[in-house]
C-alpha positions in Angstrom: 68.7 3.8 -26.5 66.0 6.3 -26.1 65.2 9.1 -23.9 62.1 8.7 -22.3 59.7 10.3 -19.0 58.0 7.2 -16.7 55.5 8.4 -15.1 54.3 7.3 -11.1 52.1 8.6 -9.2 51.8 9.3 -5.4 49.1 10.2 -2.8 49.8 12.0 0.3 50.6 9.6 2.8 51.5 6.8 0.8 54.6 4.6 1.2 55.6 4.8 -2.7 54.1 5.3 -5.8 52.5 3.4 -8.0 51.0 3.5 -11.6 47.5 3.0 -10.0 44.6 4.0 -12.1 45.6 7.3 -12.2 47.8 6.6 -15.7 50.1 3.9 -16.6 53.9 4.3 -16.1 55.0 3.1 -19.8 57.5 5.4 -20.7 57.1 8.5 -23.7 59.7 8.8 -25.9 60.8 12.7 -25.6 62.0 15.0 -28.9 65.1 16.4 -28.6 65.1 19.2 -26.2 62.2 18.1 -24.5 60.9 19.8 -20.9 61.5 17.3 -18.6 59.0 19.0 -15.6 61.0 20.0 -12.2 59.9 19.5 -8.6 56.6 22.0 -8.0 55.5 22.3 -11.3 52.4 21.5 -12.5 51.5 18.6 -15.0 47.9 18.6 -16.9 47.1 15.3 -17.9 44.9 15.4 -21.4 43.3 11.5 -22.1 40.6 11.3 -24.5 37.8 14.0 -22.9 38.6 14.6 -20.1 42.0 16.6 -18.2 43.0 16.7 -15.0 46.0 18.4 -12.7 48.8 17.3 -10.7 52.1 18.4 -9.0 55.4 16.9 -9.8 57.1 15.3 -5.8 60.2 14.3 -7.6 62.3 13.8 -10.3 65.0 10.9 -10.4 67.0 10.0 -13.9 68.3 7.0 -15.3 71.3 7.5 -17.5 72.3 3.7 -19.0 75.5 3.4 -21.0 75.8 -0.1 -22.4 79.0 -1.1 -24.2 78.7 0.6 -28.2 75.1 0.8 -27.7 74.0 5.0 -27.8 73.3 6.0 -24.1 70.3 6.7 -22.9 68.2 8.2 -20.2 64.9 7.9 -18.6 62.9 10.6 -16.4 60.8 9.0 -13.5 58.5 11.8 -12.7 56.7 11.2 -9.4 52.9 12.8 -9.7 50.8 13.7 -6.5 48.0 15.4 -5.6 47.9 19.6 -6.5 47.6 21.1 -2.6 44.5 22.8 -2.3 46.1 26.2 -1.7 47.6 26.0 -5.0 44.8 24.6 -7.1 43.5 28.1 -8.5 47.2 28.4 -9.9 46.8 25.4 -11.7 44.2 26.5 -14.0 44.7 26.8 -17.5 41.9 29.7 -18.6 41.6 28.9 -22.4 
């Protein structure tokens, strides 16, 4: 079984997160020794053109162990909104 980040994604004030049309939550597959991102960091999305910012809420792991099959894990990284006091942090200056 692989190891694998799903992403979600949350706006302030929501009840729970969703896919929405920020990105889709189908999980991607991580080499070995992989970041998995911690609570506060930031996350920059690249898809096709265009980038764009967001803050990781939470973290919550899924280890599965099924009979001989290899374990495996997935990463369910909950996106949000970057706070607007922290927004000049999250530029990347290339």
């Amino acid at each position: 079984m692989p190891n694998e980040i799903a992403l979600q994604y949350i706006e302030d004030g929501d009840q729970q997160a969703s896919a929405g049309t920020e990105f889709t939550d189908s999980g991607i597959l991580l080499h070995e020794g992989a970041h998995v991102p911690r609570v506060g960091e930031f996350v920059q999305m690249l898809l096709n053109n265009s980038s764009k910012t967001y803050v990781v809420k939470s973290v919550i792991t899924r280890i599965v162990i099924l009979g001989d099959a290899a374990p495996g894990s997935t990463a369910y990284v909950t996106l949000g909104p970057v706070p607007e006091e922290s927004r000049r942090l999250s530029i990347i200056n290339e």
